[in-house]
C-alpha positions in Angstrom: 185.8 -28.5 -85.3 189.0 -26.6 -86.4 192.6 -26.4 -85.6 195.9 -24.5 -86.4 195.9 -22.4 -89.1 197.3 -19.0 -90.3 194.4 -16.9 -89.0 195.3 -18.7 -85.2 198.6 -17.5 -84.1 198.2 -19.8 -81.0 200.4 -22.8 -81.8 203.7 -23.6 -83.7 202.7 -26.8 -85.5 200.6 -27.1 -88.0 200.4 -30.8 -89.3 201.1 -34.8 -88.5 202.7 -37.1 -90.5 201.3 -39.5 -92.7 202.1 -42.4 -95.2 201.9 -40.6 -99.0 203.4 -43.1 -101.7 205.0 -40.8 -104.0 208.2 -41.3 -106.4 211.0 -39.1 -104.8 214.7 -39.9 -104.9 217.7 -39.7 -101.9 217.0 -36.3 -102.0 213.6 -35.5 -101.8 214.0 -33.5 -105.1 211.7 -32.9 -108.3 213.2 -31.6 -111.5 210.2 -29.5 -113.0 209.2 -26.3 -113.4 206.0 -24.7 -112.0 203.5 -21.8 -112.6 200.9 -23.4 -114.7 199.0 -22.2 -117.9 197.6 -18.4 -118.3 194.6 -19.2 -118.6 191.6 -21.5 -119.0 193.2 -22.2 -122.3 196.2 -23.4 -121.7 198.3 -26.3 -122.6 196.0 -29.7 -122.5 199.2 -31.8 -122.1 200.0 -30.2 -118.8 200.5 -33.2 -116.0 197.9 -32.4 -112.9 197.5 -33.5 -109.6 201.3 -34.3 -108.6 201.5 -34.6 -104.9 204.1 -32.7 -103.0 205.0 -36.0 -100.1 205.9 -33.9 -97.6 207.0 -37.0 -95.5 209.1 -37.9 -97.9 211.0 -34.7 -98.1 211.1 -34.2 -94.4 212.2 -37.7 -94.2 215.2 -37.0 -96.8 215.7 -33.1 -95.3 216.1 -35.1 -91.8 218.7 -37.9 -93.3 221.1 -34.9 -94.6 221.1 -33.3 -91.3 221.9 -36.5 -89.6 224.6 -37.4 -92.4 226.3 -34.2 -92.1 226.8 -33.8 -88.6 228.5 -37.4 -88.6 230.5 -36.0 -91.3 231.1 -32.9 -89.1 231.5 -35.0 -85.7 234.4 -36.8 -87.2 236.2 -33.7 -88.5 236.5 -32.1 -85.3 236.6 -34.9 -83.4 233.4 -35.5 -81.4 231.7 -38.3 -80.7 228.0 -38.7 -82.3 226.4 -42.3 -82.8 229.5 -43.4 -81.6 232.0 -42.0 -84.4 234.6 -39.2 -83.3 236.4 -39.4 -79.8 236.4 -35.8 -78.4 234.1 -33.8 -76.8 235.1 -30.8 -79.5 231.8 -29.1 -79.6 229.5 -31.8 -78.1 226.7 -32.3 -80.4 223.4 -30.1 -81.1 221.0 -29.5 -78.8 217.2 -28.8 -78.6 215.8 -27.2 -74.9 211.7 -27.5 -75.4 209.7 -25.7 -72.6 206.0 -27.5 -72.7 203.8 -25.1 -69.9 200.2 -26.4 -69.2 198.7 -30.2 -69.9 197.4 -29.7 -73.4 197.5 -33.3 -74.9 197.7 -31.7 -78.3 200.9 -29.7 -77.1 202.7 -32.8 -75.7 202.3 -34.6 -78.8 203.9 -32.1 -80.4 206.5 -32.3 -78.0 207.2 -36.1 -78.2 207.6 -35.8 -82.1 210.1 -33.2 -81.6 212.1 -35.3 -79.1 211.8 -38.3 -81.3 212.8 -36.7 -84.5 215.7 -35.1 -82.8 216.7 -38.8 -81.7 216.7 -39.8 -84.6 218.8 -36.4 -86.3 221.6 -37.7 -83.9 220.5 -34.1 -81.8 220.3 -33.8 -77.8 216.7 -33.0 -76.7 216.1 -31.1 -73.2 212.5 -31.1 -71.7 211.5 -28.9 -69.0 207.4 -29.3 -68.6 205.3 -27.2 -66.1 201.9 -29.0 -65.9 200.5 -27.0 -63.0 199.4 -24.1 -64.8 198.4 -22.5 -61.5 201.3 -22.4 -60.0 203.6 -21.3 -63.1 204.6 -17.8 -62.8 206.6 -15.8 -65.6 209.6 -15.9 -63.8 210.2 -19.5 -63.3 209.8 -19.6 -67.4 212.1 -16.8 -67.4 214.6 -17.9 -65.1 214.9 -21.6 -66.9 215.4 -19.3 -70.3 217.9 -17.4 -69.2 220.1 -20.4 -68.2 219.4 -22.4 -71.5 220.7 -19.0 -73.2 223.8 -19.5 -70.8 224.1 -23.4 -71.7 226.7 -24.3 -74.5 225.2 -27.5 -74.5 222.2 -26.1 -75.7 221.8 -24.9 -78.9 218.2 -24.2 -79.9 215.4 -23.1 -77.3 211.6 -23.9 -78.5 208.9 -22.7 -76.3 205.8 -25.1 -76.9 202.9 -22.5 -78.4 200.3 -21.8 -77.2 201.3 -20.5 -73.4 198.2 -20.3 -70.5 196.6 -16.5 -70.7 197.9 -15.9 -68.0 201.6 -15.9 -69.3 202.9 -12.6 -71.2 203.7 -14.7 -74.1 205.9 -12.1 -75.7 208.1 -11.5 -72.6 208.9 -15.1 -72.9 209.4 -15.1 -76.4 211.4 -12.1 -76.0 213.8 -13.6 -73.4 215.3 -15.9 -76.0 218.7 -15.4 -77.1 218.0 -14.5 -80.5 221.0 -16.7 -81.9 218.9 -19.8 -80.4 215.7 -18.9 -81.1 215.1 -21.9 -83.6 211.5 -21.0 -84.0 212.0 -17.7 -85.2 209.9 -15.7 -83.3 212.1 -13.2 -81.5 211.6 -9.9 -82.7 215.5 -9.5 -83.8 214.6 -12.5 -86.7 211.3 -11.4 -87.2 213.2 -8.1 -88.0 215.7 -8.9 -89.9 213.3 -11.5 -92.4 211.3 -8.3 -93.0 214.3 -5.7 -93.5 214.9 -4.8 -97.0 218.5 -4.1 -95.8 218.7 -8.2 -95.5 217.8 -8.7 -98.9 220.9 -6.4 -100.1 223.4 -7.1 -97.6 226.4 -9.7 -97.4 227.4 -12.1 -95.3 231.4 -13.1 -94.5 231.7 -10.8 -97.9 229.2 -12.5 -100.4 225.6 -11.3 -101.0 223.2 -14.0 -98.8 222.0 -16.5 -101.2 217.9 -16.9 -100.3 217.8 -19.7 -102.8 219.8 -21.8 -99.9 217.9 -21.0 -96.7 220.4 -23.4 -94.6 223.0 -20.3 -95.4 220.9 -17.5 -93.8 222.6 -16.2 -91.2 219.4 -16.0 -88.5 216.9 -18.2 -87.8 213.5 -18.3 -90.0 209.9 -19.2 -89.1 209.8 -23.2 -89.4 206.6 -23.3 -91.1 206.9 -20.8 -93.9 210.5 -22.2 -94.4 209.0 -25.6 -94.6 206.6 -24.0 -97.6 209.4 -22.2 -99.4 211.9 -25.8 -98.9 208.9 -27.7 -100.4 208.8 -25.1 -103.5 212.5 -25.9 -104.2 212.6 -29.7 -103.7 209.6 -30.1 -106.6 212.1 -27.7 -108.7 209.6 -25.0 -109.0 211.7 -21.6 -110.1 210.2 -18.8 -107.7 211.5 -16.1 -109.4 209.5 -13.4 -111.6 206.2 -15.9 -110.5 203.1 -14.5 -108.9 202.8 -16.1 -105.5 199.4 -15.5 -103.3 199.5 -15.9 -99.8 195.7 -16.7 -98.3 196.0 -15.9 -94.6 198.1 -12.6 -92.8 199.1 -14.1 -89.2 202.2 -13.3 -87.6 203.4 -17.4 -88.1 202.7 -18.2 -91.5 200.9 -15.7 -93.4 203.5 -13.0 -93.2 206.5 -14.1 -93.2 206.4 -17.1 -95.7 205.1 -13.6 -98.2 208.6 -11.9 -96.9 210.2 -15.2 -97.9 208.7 -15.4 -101.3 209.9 -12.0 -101.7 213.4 -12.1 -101.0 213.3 -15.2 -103.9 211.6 -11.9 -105.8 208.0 -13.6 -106.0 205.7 -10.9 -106.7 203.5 -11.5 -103.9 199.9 -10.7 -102.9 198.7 -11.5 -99.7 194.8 -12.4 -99.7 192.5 -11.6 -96.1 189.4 -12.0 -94.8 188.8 -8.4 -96.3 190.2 -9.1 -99.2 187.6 -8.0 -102.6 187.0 -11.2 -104.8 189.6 -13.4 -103.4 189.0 -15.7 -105.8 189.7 -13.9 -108.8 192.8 -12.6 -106.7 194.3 -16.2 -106.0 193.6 -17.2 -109.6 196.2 -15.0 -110.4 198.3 -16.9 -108.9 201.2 -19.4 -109.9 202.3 -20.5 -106.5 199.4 -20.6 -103.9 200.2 -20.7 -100.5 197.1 -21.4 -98.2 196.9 -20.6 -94.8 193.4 -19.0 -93.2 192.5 -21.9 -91.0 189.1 -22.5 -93.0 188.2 -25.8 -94.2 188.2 -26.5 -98.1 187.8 -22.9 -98.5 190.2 -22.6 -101.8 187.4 -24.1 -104.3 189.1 -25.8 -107.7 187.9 -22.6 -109.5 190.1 -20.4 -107.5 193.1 -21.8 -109.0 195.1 -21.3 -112.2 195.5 -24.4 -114.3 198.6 -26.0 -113.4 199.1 -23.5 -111.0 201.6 -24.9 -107.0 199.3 -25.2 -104.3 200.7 -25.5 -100.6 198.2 -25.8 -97.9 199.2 -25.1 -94.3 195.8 -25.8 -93.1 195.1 -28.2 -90.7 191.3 -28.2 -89.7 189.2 -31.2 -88.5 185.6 -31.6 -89.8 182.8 -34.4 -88.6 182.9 -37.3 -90.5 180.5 -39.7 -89.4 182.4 -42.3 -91.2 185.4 -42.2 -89.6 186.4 -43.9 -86.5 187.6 -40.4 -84.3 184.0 -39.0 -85.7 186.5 -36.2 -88.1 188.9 -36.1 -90.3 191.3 -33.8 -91.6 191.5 -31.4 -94.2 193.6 -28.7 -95.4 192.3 -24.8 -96.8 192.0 -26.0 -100.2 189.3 -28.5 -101.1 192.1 -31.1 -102.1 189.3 -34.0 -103.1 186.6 -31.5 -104.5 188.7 -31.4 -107.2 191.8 -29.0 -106.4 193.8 -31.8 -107.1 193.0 -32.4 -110.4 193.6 -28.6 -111.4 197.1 -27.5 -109.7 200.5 -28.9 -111.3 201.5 -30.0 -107.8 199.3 -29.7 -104.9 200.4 -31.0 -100.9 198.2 -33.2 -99.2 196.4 -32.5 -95.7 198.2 -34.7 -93.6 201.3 -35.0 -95.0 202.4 -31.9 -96.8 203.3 -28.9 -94.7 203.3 -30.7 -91.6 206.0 -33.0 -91.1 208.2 -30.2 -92.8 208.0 -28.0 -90.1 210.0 -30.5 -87.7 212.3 -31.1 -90.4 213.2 -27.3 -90.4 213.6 -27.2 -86.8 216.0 -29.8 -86.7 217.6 -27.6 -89.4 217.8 -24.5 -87.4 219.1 -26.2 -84.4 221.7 -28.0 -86.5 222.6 -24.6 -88.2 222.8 -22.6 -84.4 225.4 -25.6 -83.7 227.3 -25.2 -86.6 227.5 -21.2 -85.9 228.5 -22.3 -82.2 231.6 -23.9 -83.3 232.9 -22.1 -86.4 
């Protein structure tokens, strides 16, 4: 059995949350560096095996957005959690289009909606179980009046859509400044423009080491991976960074990502010649193919960040659902114990990605009412 991954570009989640008990402060933020020895060589003292609690973060990312739009809300006067007492604004809000009866899709959905609950953020569900009876244009037509809504600041479209829908038109239709997945082809654009590195926003140079401050919305997954980079302290810059995995929702843009932060960056395929000796290269490894514990211990540099976007299910007679889940990267055949800091599968990359989207939609607002 298998699930999302980077080499399936037919979902927008990636992960569930789970309980990891690690030590992280009111901010979800490590202090150390990261990159790992040269070589087999290097420095015995090196501390192994930290675990990047992606719950954690997510949880503190998810308390910041909820602090600072009651900070906002009684600025301008609106009323959120009941402080404020205008209507200034209103508060963000998240329209989620769920088409078909996928039980894997609607539980993606109901975190979404709960998580935004819980942000302080407005959630809008528009479902269309009958998947025979859906056409393009009803998807279309509900699209084009969220883009009209001011009450509505983000627009998700639950991946993936029935074959039958043209999942680019529909993608496509999304006003690009409420696109809070980041899939519309003016975002995807501008991530991979060089002229977006160089250029400036209201006069000052756009800072890429503060992804809130980009001024169009970015992939929620690979800006979950990049987030969880920054909150363990790890200094991107000058490092070597592979990226296992090419798909248009992980695998390419989180590599444009780690590039603008000038990574040098190799991204590592299923044609790639001795991917191992490729990826242990590598001082940040980023993991996304969709193949179970395919990233051995001996394809990584001592000491070296691993984030796994994996998410497959294997049999595991053992456990009660008959599987369990593991990431890309064999975590417990001993990955762990040679990476500096490594994310667990659940727990790492996952609950991230719904901490980002409650970021973009946050972020759209904000632009909304400058």
């Amino acid at each position: 059995m298998s699930s999302s991954s980077d080499d399936n570009d037919n979902n927008n989640d990636v992960d569930v949350d789970v309980d990891v008990d690690v030590d992280v402060d009111d901010t979800g933020l490590h202090k150390p560096n990261c990159g790992g020895g040269a070589s087999e060589g290097g420095d015995v003292t090196m501390e192994l095996g930290r675990i990047i609690d992606g719950k954690a973060i997510a949880d503190a990312i998810r308390t910041e957005i909820s602090r600072e739009l009651i900070g906002r809300a009684a600025d301008v006067d609106v009323v959120v959690d009941g402080i404020g007492g205008g209507k200034i604004g209103g508060r963000p809000g998240l329209a989620v289009m769920l088409v078909g009866n996928r039980a894997d899709s609607a539980t993606y959905v109901r975190m979404k909606q709960r998580a935004c609950a819980d942000a302080g953020i407005s959630s809008y569900l528009e479902t269309y179980p009958d998947v025979d009876g859906v056409t393009e244009e009803m998807l279309l037509d509900r699209i084009r009046r969220w883009n009209d809504d001011d009450d509505v600041h983000g627009i998700l479209v639950q991946l993936p859509l029935p074959p039958k829908i043209d999942e680019g038109r529909i993608l496509g239709a999304v006003n690009p400044a409420k696109d809070v997945d980041g899939l519309h082809p003016s975002n995807v654009a501008r991530l991979f423009s060089s002229d977006t590195h160089d250029r400036t926003h209201d006069g000052e140079r756009l800072d890429w080491t503060d992804l809130s401050s980009v001024p169009f919305h970015l992939p929620c997954t690979p800006q979950g991976c990049v987030e969880l980079l920054d909150r363990i302290g790890c200094d991107i810059e000058g490092k070597r960074a592979v990226v296992i995995g090419r798909s248009n929702l992980v695998g390419l843009p989180v590599a444009m990502m780690l590039v603008h932060r000038n990574a040098t960056v190799t991204i590592v395929h299923s044609r790639t010649v001795d991917a191992r000796d490729v990826v242990r290269e590598a001082d940040i490894v980023i993991a996304a193919a969709g193949k179970a514990n395919m990233v051995k211990s001996d394809w990584l540099k001592r000491g070296c960040v691993v984030i796994d976007v994996g998410i497959n299910a294997i049999n595991d007679s053992t456990a009660k659902r008959g599987y369990r889940l593991v990431g890309d990267v064999d975590y417990d055949g001993g990955a762990k114990d040679v990476a500096g800091w490594i994310t667990p599968v659940p727990g790492g990359v996952g609950p991230m990605t719904i901490a980002m989207l409650l970021r973009n939609t946050y972020n759209s607002w904000k632009r909304a009412n400058k």
